[in-house]
C-alpha positions, -999 to 999 in steps of 0.1 A, spaced: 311 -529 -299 304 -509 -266 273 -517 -249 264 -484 -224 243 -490 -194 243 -524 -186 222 -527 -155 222 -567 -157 243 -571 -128 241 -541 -103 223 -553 -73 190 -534 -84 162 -542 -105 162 -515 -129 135 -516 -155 146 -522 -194 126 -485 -199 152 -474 -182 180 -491 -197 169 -480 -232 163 -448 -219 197 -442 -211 213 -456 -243 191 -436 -261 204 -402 -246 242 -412 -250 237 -421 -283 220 -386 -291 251 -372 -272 272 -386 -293 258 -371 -324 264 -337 -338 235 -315 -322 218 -285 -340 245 -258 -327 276 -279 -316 298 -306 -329 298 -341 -311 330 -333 -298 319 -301 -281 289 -317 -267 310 -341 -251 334 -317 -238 300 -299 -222 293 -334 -210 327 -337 -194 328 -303 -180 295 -310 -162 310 -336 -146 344 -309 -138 314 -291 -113 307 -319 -92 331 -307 -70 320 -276 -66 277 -281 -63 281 -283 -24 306 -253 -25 276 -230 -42 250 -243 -20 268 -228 9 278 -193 -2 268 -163 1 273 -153 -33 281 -172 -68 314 -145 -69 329 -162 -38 335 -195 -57 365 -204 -79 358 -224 -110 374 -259 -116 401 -263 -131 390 -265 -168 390 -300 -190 385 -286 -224 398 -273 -249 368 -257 -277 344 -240 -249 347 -206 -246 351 -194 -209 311 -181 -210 304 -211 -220 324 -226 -195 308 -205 -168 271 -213 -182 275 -251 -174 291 -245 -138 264 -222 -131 235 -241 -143 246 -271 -126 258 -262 -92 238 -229 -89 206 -228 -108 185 -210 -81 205 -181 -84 206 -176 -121 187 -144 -133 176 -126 -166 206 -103 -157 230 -132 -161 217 -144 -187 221 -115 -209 258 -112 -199 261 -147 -213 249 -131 -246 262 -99 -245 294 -119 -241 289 -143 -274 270 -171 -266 240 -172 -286 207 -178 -274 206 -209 -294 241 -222 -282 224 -215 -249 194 -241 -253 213 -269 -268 235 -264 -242 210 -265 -213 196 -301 -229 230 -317 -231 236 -304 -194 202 -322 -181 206 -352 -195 243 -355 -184 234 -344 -144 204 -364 -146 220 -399 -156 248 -387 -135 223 -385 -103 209 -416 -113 242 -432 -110 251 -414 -80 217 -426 -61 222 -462 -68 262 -458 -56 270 -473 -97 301 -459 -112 292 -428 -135 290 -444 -170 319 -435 -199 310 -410 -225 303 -422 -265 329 -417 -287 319 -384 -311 305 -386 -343 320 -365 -370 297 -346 -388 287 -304 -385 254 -287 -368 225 -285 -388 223 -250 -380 187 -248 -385 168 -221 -364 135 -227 -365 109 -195 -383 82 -194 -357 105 -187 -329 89 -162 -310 90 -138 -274 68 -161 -256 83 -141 -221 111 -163 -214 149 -159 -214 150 -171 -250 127 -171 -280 101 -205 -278 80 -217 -304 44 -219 -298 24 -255 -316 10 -235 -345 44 -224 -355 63 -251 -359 77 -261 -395 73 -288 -411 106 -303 -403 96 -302 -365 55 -309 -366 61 -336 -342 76 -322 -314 45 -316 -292 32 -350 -304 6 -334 -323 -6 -315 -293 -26 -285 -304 -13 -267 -268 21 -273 -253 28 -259 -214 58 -234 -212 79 -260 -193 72 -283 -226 83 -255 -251 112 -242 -228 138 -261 -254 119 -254 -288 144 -228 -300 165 -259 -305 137 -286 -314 156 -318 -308 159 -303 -275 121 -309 -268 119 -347 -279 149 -355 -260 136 -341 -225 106 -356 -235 124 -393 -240 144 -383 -203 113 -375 -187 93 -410 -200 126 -430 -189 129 -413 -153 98 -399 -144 67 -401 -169 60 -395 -201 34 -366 -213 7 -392 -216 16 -408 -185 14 -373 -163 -25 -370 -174 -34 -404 -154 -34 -398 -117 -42 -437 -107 -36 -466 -137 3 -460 -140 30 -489 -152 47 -482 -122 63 -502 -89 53 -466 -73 13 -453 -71 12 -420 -90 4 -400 -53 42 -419 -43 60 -410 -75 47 -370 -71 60 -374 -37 94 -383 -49 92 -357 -71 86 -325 -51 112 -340 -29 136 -335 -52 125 -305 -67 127 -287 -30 161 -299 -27 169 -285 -59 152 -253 -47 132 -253 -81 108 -226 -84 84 -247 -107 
């Protein structure tokens, strides 16, 4: 049996949060999602990984047109597909509603979309992890056989974003926990909702490297090596590197 992430031995002290944290998300990987099979969230897994090579290449042009795409590594995604992941991870500042719509207009569906965005984060932000600590990058799960679920949920709605989200009192039954019983969820929070699974696993991400929901509402008494005024430092650090706009 494969045991991922073992941090035992890697010349850090990395909490067991973490540790669990990570297993967690590479087991979800490895699962058939809501849109994909396992095997094609693994090749979106691998092809993140493909755009490594290009992130510094983005960050210096002039324009996303200048760049040539890696080679490709697999063999189910559809080139908009394939130009969704390398865009989202080496050039997210300059995505618009304008290329977005092309990326529908052009057969990916809105849903595809989302549950592609989650896989992509969680890859890139293990990945970083890794790449911060100088570990090796960690192998990818074996798939899981099995088909999507399929499931869109009812009370998806035009909240204003790219894609439909679904607001707390619109949630079926199937998903009532999502927003852990939260009678108001923030737009960052429902972002993923079109693809529910989506929400809880940012969530899980979020608790493992940063904090959880519960966490972010105490500004002093934190479980942490860092005070909460450090870890916010860190924080908008990296979001101004990443030129974020939240």
């Amino acid at each position: 049996m494969v045991i991922f992430f073992d941090y035992s031995d890697v010349g850090w002290q990395i909490p067991d949060r973490v540790t669990q944290g990570h297993r967690r998300a590479w087991h979800r990987l490895q699962q058939p999602g809501m849109w994909w099979h396992a095997e094609q969230k693994l090749e979106i897994a691998t092809e993140v990984r493909n755009t490594e090579g290009i992130r510094d290449q983005f960050k210096a042009s002039l324009s996303p047109t200048t760049i040539k795409f890696p080679e490709r590594v697999s063999s189910e995604l559809s080139d908009t597909a394939l130009e969704a992941i390398y865009r989202i991870t080496a050039d997210p500042s300059r995505l618009s509603r304008e290329w977005f719509d092309g990326l529908i207009n052009r057969g990916l569906s809105d849903v595809e979309y989302v549950e592609l965005v989650g896989t992509l984060v969680t890859v890139l932000s293990i990945d970083d992890f890794h790449r911060a600590l100088g570990l090796p990058l960690e192998p990818f799960p074996e798939p899981v056989a099995g088909d999507p679920v399929r499931r869109r949920p009812s009370g998806a709605r035009d909240e204003g974003s790219w894609v439909q989200t679904v607001p707390p009192d619109a949630l079926d039954p199937a998903d009532a926990a999502i927003y852990d019983g939260r009678s108001v969820a923030a737009n960052v929070v429902r972002a993923l909702s079109l693809v529910p699974p989506e929400v809880v696993a940012l969530a899980d991400l979020g608790a493992t490297q940063y904090l959880s929901y519960v966490e972010m509402r105490e500004l002093v008494n934190i479980d942490r090596d860092l005070t909460r005024a450090q870890i916010e430092f860190v924080a908008v650090k990296v979001s101004a590197a990443n030129e974020c706009f939240y």
